[in-house]
C-alpha positions in Angstrom: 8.9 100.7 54.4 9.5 99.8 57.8 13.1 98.8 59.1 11.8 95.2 59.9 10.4 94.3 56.4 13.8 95.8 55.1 15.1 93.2 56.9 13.3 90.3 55.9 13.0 91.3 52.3 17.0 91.1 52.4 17.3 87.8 53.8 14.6 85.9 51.4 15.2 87.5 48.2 18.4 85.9 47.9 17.2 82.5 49.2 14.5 82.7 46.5 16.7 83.3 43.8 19.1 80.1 45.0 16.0 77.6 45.7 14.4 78.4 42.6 16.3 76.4 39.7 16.5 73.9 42.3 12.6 73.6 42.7 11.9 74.1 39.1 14.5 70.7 38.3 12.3 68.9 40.1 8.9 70.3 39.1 8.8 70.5 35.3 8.0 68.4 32.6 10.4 65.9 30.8 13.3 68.2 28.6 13.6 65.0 26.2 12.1 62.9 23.7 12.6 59.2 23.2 14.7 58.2 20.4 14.0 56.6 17.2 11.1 53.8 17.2 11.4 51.0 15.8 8.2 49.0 14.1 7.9 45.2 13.2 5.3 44.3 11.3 4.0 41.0 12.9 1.4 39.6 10.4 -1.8 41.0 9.0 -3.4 42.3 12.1 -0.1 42.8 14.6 2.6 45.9 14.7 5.2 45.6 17.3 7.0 48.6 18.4 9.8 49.0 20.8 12.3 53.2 21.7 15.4 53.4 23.6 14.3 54.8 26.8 14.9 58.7 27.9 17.4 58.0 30.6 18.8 61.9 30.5 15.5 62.8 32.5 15.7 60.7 35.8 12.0 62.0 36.4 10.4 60.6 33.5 7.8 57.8 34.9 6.3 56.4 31.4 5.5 57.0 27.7 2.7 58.0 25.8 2.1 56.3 22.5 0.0 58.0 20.0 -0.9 56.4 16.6 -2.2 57.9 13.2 -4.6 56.4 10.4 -4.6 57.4 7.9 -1.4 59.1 7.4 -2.3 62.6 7.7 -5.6 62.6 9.8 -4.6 63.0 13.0 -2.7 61.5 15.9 -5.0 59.2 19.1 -3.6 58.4 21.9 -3.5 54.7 22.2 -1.8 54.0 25.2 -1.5 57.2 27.7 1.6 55.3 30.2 3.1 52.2 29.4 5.4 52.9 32.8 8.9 51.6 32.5 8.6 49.0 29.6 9.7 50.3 26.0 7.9 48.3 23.8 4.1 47.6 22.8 2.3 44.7 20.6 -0.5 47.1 18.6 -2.9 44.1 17.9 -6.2 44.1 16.3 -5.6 46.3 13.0 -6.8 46.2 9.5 -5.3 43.8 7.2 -2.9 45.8 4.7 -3.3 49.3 6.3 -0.3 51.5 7.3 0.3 53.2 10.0 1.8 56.1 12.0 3.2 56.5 15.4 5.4 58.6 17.9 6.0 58.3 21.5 6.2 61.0 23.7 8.2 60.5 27.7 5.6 61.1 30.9 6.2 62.3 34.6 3.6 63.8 36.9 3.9 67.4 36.0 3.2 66.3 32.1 4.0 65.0 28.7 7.5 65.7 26.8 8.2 66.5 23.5 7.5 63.7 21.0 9.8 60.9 19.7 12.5 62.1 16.8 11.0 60.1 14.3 7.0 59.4 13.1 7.5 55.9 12.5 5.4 54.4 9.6 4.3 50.6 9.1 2.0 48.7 7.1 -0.2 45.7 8.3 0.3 42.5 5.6 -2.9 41.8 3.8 -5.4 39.0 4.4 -4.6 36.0 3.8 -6.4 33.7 1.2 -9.4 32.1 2.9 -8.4 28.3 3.0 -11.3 26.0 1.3 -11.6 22.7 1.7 -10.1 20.1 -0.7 -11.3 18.5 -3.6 -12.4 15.1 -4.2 -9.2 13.0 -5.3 -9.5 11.7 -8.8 -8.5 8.5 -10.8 -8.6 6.4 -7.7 -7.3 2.6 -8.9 -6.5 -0.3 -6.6 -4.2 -2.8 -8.0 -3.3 -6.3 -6.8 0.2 -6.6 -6.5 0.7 -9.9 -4.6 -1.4 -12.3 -3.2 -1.4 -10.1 -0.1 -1.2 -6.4 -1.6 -3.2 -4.2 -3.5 -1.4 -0.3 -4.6 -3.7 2.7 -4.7 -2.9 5.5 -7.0 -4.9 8.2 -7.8 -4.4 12.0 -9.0 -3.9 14.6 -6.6 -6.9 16.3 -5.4 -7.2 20.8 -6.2 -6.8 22.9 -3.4 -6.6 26.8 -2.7 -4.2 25.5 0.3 -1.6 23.1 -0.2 -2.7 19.3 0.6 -0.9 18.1 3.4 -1.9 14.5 2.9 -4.6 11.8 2.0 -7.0 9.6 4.3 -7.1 6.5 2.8 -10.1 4.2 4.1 -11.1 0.3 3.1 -14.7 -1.0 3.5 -16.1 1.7 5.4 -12.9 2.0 8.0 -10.1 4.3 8.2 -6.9 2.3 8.0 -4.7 5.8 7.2 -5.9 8.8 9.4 -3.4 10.9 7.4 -0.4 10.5 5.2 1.5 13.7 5.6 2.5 13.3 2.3 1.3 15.2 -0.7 2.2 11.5 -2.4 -0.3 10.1 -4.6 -0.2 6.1 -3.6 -0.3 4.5 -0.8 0.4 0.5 -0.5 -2.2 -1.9 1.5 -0.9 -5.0 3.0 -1.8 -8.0 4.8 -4.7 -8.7 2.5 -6.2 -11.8 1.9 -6.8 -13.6 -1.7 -10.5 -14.0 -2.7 -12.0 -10.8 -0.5 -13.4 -8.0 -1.9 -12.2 -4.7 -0.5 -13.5 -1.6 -1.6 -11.7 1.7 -1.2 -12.1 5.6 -0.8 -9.5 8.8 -0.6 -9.9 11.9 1.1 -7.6 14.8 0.8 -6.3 17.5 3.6 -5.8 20.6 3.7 -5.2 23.6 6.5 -8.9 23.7 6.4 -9.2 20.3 7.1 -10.4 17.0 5.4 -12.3 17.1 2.1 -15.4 14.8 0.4 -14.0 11.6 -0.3 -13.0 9.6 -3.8 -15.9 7.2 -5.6 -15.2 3.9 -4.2 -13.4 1.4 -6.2 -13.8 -2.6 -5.6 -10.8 -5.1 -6.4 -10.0 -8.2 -5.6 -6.8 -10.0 -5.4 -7.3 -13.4 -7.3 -6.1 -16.7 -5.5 -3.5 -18.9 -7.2 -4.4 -20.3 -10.5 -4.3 -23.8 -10.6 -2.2 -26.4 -11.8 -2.1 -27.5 -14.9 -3.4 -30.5 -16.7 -2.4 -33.1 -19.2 1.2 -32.3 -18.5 3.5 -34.7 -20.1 6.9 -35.2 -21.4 8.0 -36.7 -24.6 12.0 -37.5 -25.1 13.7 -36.6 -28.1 17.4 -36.7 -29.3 19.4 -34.4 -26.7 15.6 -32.7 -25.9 12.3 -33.2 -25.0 8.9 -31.4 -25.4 6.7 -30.5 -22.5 3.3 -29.7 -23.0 0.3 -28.6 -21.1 -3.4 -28.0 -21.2 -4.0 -24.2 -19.8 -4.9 -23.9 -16.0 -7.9 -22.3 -14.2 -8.3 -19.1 -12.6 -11.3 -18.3 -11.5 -10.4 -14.3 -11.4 -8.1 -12.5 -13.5 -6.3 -13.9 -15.9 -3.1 -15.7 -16.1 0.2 -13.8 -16.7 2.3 -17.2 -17.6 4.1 -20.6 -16.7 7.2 -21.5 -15.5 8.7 -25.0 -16.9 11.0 -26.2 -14.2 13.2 -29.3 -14.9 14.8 -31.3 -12.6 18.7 -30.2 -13.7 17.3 -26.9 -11.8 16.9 -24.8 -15.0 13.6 -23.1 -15.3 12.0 -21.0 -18.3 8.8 -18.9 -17.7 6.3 -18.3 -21.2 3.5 -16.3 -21.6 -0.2 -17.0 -20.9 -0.6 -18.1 -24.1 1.6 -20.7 -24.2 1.2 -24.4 -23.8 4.5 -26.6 -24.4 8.2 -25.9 -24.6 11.6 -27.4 -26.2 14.0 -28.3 -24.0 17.3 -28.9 -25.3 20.7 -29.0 -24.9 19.7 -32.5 -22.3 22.2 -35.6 -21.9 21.1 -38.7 -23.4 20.4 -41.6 -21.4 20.0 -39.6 -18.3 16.3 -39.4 -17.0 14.0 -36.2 -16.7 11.3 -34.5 -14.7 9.6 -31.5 -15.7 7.0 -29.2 -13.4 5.1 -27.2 -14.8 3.1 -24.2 -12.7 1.1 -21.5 -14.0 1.4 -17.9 -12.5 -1.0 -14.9 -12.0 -0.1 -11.3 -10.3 -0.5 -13.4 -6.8 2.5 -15.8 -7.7 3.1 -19.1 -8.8 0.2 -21.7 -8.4 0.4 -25.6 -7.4 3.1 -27.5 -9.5 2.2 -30.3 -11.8 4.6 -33.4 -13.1 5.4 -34.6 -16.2 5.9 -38.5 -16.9 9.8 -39.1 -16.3 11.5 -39.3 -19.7 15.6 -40.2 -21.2 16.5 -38.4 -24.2 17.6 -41.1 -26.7 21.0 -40.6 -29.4 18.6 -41.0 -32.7 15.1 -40.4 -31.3 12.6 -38.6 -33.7 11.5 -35.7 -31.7 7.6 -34.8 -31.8 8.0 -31.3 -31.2 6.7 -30.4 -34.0 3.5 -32.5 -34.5 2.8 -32.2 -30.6 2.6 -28.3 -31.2 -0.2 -28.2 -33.7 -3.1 -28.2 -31.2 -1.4 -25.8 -28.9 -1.2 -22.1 -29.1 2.7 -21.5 -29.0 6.1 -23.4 -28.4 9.0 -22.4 -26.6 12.6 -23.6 -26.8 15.4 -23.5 -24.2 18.3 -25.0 -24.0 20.0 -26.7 -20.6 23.7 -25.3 -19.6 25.0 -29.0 -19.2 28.6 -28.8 -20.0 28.0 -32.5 -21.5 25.3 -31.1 -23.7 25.4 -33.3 -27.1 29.1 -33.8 -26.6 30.6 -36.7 -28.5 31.1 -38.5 -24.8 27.8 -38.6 -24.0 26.6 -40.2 -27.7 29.5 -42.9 -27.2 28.7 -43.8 -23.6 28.7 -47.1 -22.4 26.2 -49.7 -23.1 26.1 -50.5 -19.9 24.7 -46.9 -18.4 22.3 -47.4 -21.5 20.8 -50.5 -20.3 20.3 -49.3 -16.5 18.8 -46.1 -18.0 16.1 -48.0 -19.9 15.6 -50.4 -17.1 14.9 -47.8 -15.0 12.7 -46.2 -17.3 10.6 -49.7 -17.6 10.2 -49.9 -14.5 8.8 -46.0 -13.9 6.7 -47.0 -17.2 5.3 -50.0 -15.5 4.4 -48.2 -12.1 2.5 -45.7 -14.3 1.0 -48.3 -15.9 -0.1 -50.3 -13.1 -1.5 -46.9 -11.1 -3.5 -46.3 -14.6 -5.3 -49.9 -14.2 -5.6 -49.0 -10.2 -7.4 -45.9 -11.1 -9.8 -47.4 -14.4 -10.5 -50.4 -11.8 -11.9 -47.4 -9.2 -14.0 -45.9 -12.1 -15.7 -48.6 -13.0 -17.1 -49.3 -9.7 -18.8 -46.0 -9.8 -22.7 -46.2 -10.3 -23.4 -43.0 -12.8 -26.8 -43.8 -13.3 -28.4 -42.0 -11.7 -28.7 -37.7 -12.7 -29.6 -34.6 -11.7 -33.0 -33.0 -12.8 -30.9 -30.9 -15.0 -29.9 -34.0 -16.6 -26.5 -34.3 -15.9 -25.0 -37.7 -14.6 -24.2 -37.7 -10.6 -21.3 -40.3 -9.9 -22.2 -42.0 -6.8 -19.2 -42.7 -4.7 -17.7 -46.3 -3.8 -17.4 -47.3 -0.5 -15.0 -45.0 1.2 -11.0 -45.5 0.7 -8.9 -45.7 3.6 -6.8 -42.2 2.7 -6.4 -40.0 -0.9 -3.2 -41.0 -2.7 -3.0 -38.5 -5.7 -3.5 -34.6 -6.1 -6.6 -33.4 -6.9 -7.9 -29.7 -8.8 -10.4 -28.2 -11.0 -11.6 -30.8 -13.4 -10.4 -34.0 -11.9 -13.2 -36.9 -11.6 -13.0 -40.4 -10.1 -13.9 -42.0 -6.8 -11.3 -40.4 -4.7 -13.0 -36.6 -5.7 -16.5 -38.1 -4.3 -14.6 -39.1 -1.7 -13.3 -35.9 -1.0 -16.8 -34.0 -1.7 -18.3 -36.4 1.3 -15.2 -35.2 3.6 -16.0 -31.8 3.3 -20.1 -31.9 3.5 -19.6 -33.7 6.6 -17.4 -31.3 8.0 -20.2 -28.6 7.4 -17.6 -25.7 7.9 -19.7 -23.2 6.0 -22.2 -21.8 3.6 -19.5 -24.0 0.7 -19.7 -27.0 2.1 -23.4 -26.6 2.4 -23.8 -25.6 -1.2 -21.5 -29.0 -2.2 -24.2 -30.9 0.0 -27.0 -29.7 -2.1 -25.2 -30.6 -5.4 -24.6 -34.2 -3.9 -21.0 -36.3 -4.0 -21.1 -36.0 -8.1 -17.3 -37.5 -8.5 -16.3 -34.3 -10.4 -14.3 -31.6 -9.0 -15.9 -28.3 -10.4 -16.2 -24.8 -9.2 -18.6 -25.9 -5.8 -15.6 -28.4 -4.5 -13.3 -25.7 -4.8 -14.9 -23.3 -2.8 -15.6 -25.9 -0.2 -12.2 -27.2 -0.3 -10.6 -23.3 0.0 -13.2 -22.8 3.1 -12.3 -25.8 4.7 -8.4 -25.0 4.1 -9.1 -22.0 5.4 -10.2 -23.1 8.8 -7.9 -25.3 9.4 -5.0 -22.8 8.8 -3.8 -24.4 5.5 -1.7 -21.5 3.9 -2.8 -20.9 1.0 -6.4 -21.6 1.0 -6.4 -21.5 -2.6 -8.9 -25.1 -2.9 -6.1 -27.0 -4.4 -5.9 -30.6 -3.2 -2.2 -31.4 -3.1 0.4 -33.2 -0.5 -0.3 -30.4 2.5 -4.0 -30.8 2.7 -4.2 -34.5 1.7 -2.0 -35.3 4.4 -3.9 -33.4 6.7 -7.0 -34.9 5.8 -5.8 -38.8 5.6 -4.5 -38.0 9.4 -8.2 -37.0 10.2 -9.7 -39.7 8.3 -7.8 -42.2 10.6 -8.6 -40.7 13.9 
């Protein structure tokens, strides 16, 4: 060996042996692994997984995650550098299948050992496929008031919880959704007389099933009043009694006897007179008498006025046979059959039963008014069914008494002439065909309700009382 390579060989051996750790610091692959991984299982399809990064290695660029399954058949690389970020949504898997990873830390001269731990996880299973809903069943629709009906029916099957009900009414969605799993719902608003018909549709997650079989109802107007009501005065009581009033849906659900010392008693359907007792003698009565259906109390109708008398013979009894039942109730007048009251004066006696003669004679006289009226009706003539048609006398400057199902005279042809010439509807036209017969049946009442009806008169039930014949006397004169 020459002198000169002597040289050289002595001044880059040792420079090699120096620069070479140095070099291989920078050059080799990463020394570490990453640390323990940890998995979140997301739902049925979705793993998340997130590793403390290697931070002993400052040349370690990424990480390499592999992933195994099944358990036991071999790792696949599923993501070769995920750069600087230490976590990773796996997305995409099979519904209860589990799972095995490890992560291994990258530079550019290579992969690193792999992470401490083989993490395992479990995708959830699938979840239940969500069907539609059934059809709700038992729908009813119940008049409540005379302006709401309730709905009930029983809660439809699902494989999914129902989250509520569409509720429609004649063809037309009035609830897009209750977000209730409630089975009723309450419709308001209504009006007596129309029919409404009703469906129900259940929801679910997978939406809005088949709907209910419709059901019809219809809330009934108010009954009317009713008849014959009178009054008869006995010792310290008196009897009321009625004829039963008309309803032309439904049925009645009772009456309520009012007097005029403000107490009140309300029977059943059934029933058509009451006892009062417990009254002052020598101090004068009026009764009312209304019926009432599930739409409320109809038109009032009032007895004769009447002054229990010490001694009277009370009729309660033989004015009970032709009715169904009677009721007895007694006032809360502190004076009630006290000794004062039987000893009063003659004196308040005497203005009691002059007062009383004169209400008698007032009802007399409007009794001979009213025959005089009938008898200057021509009935001759009749229908080609045979009954007889009243014709009407010449027209009367305004209407002077209430007027409802089963009331005759001249003021009632009267009133059927009104109402054909106001030609309001399909009623009134109907009326006009039957001709002005002077009896107030089932065709006057529909024309009367229809004209009521259009001219705002709350409620257009076709009763004839003080609101509407006020309203028609003011048109009459114009």
């Amino acid at each position: 060996m020459k002198l000169d390579d002597k040289i050289l060989l002595f001044v880059f051996l040792p420079a090699f042996f120096i620069a070479f750790p140095l070099l291989s610091a920078y050059a080799a692959t990463p020394t570490y692994a990453p640390g323990v991984i940890t998995l979140n299982v997301i739902n049925s399809s979705e793993i998340d997984l997130s590793w403390p990064g290697v931070i002993a290695d400052p040349a370690v660029t990424g990480y390499k995650i592999e992933r195994e399954s099944p358990v036991g058949g071999g790792f696949t690389t599923i993501v070769a550098d995920t750069g600087s970020v230490v976590s990773y949504q796996d997305t995409n898997l099979a519904p209860g299948t589990t799972y095995s990873y490890r992560i291994s830390a990258i530079n550019s001269d290579g992969t690193g050992p792999v992470s401490a731990n083989q993490a395992y996880a479990a995708t959830y299973p699938a979840p239940a496929i969500a069907y539609l809903p059934n059809i709700p069943q038992n729908l009813s629709a119940i008049p409540i008031s005379i302006s709401k009906i309730e709905l009930s029916w029983s809660a439809a099957l699902s494989t999914d919880s129902v989250t509520g009900y569409r509720v429609e009414r004649n063809g037309g969605t009035i609830v897009s959704n209750t977000n209730s799993a409630d089975t009723a719902y309450t419709d308001t608003n209504l009006i007596p007389g129309v029919t409404y018909d009703y469906r129900v549709y259940a929801i679910n997650s997978a939406g809005t099933g088949n709907p209910s079989q419709h059901v019809f109802t219809i809330i009934p107007p108010l009954p009317s009043a009713p008849q014959s009501v009178k009054a008869i005065a006995g010792d310290g009581q008196v009897t009321v009694s009625w004829s039963p009033a008309y309803v032309n849906i439904g049925s009645l659900t009772g009456y309520i006897v009012t007097s005029s010392a403000s107490s009140s008693l309300t029977v059943g359907s059934s029933t058509l007179s009451a006892i009062i007792d417990g009254l002052t003698n020598g101090v004068s009565y009026l009764f009312s008498v209304s019926a009432i259906n599930v739409s409320g109390n109809g038109p009032a109708a009032f007895t004769n006025s009447v002054v229990p008398m010490s001694g009277a013979t009370s009729s309660a009894q033989t004015s009970a046979t032709d009715l169904s039942t009677t009721t007895s109730i007694s006032t809360t007048s502190s004076s009630s059959s006290s000794p004062q009251a039987d000893s009063a004066s003659l004196q308040e006696q005497i203005q009691s039963l002059t007062a009383l003669l004169q209400q008698l004679m007032a009802q007399v006289q409007e009794k001979q008014l009213s025959s005089a009226a009938a008898t200057s009706v021509n009935a001759t003539s009749s229908t080609d069914s045979g009954s007889a048609v009243v014709q009407p006398s010449p027209s009367v400057s305004g209407f002077s008494r209430n007027l409802t199902l089963g009331s005759s005279g001249a003021d009632v042809a009267e009133l059927q002439k009104f109402l054909v010439g106001q030609d309001i509807g399909s009623a009134a036209r109907n009326l006009g065909v039957a001709g002005n017969t002077g009896y107030f049946g089932l065709l006057t009442q529909k024309a009367l309700s229809e004209y009521q009806g259009s001219v705002g008169i709350d409620p257009p039930a076709g009763y004839f009382g003080p609101k509407t014949r006020s309203y028609i006397n003011i048109i009459k004169t114009q």
